[in-house]
C-alpha positions in Angstrom: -18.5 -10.5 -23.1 -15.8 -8.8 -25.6 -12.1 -8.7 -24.4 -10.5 -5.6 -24.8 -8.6 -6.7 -27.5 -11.8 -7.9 -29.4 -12.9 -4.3 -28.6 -9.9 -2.4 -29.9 -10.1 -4.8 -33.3 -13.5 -3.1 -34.3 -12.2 0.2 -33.9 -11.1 1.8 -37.6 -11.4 5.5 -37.4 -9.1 7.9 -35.3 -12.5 9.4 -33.7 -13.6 5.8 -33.1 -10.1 5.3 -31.1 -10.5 8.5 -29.6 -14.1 8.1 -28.1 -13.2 4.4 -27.3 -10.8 5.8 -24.7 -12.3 9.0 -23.4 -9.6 11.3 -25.1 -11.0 14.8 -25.7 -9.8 16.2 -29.5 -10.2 18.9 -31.4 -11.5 17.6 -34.9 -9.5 20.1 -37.0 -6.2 18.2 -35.8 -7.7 14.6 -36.6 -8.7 16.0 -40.1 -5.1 16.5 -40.8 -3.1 14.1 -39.2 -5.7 11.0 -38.7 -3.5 8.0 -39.9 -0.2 9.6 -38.5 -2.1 9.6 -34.8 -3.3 5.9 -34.9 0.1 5.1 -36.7 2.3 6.6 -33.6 0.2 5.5 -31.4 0.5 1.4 -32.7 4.6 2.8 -32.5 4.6 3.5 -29.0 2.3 0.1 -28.3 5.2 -1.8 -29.9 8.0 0.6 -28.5 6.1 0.2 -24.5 5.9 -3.5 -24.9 2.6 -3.0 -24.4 1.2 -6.1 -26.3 2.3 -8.6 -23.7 -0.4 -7.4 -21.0 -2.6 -9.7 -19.8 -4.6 -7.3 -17.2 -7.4 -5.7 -19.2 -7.8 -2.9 -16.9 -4.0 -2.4 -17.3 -3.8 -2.7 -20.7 -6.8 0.0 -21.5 -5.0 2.3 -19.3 -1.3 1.7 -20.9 -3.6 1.8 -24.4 -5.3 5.0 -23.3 -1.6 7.4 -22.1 -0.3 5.8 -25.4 -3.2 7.5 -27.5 -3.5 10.3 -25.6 0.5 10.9 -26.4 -0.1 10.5 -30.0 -2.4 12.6 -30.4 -1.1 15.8 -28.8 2.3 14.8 -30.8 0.3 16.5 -33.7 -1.7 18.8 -31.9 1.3 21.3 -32.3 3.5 19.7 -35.0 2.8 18.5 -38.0 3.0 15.1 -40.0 5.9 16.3 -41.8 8.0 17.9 -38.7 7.0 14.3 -36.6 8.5 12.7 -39.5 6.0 9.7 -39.9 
């Protein structure tokens, strides 16, 4: 059986992050600000600590709020007003 990390490492697309974790999105803000959504939310995974985790049950839920906070970063801003 996969760990979670050997999960997360076959994820490449946004979407493919974004199903992987049961967040709901609207596809018209992950056309625009894809890479600026999976590139907050690897900042916050550094910024939280988050890397250190050993519980996998933890660590997808920690993962998951990370993502989830990303993405609605740029559901009403933009790339340019986040600054990233």
């Amino acid at each position: 059986m996969e760990t979670f990390l050997q999960q997360l490492k076959a994820l490449s697309s946004a979407e493919d992050f974004l199903h992987y974790f049961g967040v709901p999105f609207e596809q018209s803000v992950v056309n625009v600000s894809r890479l600026h959504i999976l590139k907050r939310f690897f900042q916050y995974i550094r910024q939280e600590n988050l890397l250190a985790e050993s519980n996998e049950v933890g660590l997808y839920t920690a993962y998951r709020e990370q993502l989830i906070k990303a993405y609605n970063d740029f559901v009403k801003s933009t790339p340019a007003q986040e600054k990233v």
